[in-house]
C-alpha positions as CSV (number, residue, x, y, z in Angstrom):
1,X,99.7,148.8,95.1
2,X,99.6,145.3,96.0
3,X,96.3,146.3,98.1
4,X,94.0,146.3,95.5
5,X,94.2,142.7,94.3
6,X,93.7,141.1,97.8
7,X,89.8,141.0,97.2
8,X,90.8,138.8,94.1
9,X,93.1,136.9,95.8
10,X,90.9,136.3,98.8
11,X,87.8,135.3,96.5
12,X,90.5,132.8,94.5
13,X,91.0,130.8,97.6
14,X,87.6,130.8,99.3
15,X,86.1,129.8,95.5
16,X,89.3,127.1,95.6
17,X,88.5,126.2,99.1
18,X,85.2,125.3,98.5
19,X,85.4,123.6,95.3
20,X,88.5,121.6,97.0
21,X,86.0,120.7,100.0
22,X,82.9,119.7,98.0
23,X,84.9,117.5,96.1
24,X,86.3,116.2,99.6
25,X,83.0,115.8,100.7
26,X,81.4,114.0,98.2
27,X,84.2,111.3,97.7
28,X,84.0,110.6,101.4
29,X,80.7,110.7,102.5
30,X,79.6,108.9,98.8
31,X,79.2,105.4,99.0
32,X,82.0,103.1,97.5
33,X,80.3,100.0,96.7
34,X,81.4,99.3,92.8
35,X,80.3,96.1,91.0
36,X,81.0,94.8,87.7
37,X,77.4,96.3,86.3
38,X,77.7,99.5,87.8
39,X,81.1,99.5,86.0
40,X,80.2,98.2,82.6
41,X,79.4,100.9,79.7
42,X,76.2,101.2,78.6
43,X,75.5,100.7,75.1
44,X,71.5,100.6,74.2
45,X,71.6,97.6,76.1
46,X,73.8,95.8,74.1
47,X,77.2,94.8,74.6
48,X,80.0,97.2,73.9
49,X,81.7,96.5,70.5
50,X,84.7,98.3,71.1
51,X,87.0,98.7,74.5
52,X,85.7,101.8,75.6
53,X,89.8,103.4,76.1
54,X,90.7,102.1,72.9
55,X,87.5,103.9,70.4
56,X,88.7,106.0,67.9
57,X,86.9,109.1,66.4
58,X,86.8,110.6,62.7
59,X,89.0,113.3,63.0
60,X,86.2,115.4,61.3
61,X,84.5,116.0,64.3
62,X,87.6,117.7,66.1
63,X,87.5,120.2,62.9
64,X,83.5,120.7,63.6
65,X,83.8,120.8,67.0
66,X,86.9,124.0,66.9
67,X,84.8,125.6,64.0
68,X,81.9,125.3,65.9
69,X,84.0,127.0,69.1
70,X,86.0,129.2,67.0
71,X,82.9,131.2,65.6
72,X,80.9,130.8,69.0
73,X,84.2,132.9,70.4
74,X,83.1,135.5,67.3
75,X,79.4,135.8,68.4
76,X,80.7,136.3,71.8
77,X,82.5,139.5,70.9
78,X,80.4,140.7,68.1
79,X,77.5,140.7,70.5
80,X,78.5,143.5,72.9
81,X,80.3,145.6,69.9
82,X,76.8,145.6,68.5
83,X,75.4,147.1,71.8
84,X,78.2,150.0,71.9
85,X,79.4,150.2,68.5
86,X,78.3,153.7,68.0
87,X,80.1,155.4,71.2
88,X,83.4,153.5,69.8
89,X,83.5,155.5,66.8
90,X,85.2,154.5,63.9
91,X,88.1,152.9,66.0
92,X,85.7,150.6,67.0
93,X,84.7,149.7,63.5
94,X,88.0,149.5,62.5
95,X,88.7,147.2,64.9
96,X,85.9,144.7,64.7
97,X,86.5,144.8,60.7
98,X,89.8,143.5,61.5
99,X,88.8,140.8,63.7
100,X,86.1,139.6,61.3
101,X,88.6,139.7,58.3
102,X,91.3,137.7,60.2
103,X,88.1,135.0,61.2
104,X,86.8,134.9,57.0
105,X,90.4,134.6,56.1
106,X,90.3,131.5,58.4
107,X,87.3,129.9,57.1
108,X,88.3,130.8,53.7
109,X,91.5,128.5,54.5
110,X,89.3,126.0,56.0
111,X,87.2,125.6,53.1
112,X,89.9,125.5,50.9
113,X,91.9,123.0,52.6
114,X,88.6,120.7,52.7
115,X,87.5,121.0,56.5
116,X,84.1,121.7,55.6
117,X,83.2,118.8,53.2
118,X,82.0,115.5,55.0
119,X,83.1,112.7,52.9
């Protein structure tokens, strides 16, 4: 029983393996000669305003950036439905009515609770 996931397993370690070594690799044969300049953010030339740890965002962005991922999740499952929708019966459009109500329900809320407005 346990047989049939050694394949995964093996391919787990030799992907960990060699992601582990590259990274091994590169930090030891790279060269380790930081300066000031090489250190310093760039910023169009200028000096920076801020302190680059300490910048703060508009949370608006985090609510664009999770709609933008939330509905890139959708196209990602609506695209192969659309390819096989027809052998999955009505089972299959059942289920992918569901999923879409749950997502309009969601940006209905959204839009309601002002996520979408850039003030």
């Amino acid at each position: 029983m346990l047989g049939e996931w050694v394949p995964i397993a093996i391919l787990l370690g030799v992907a960990a393996a060699f992601s582990g070594g590259s990274l091994l690799v590169g930090h030891m044969v790279g060269p380790q000669r930081p300066n000031p300049s090489k250190l310093a953010a760039y910023e169009c030339g200028n000096e920076p305003l801020a302190e680059v740890s300490g910048a703060q965002f508009a949370v608006k962005f985090y609510l664009v950036a999770l709609s933008f991922l939330i509905f890139d999740v959708e196209v990602v499952f609506v695209f192969p439905w659309a390819v096989v929708f027809r052998q999955l019966g009505w089972f299959g459009v059942g289920a992918m009515a569901v999923f879409l109500a749950v997502l309009a329900i969601g940006l209905v809320y959204e839009y309601r609770a002002g996520g979408l407005e850039w003030d």
